[in-house]
Steps between C-alpha positions, in 0.01 A plus 500: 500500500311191620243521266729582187658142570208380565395566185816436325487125679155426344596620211796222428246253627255564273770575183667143624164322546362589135808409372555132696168385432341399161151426340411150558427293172375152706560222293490744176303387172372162450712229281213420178446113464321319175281256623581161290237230446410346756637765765261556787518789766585244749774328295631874412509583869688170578814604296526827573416577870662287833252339727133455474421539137141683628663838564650523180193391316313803676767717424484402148144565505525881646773591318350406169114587621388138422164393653534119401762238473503483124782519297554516130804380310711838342289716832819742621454508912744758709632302806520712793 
């Protein structure tokens, strides 16, 4: 008897468990930006992330696989 509702007991925690809990997305897909003239990854990093603009420019940069700091005018970036 103890081990049927032993069983049964695990049972609703696992059934309740898979149901409460849900696939984490993080911070989901990327918002695209069109780099204007004059834009730099710096200036880009400025209006879009709080606090030190130096974490957002190396975010930039691994999100978009850039090696450098250049930018052109019409480039599409994904900001994390």
């Amino acid at each position: 008897m103890f081990v049927r509702i032993s069983f049964v007991t695990l049972l609703v925690i696992v059934l309740a468990w898979s149901v409460l809990t849900r696939v984490s997305e993080g911070a989901g897909a990327g918002a695209p930006y069109r780099v204007q003239a004059g834009d730099t990854l710096w200036s880009v990093a400025a209006r879009h992330y709080r606090g030190y603009p130096r974490r957002g420019v190396w975010a930039i940069q691994r999100e978009n696989g850039l090696g450098g700091s250049g930018l052109t005018p019409g480039q599409v970036l994904v900001l994390p």
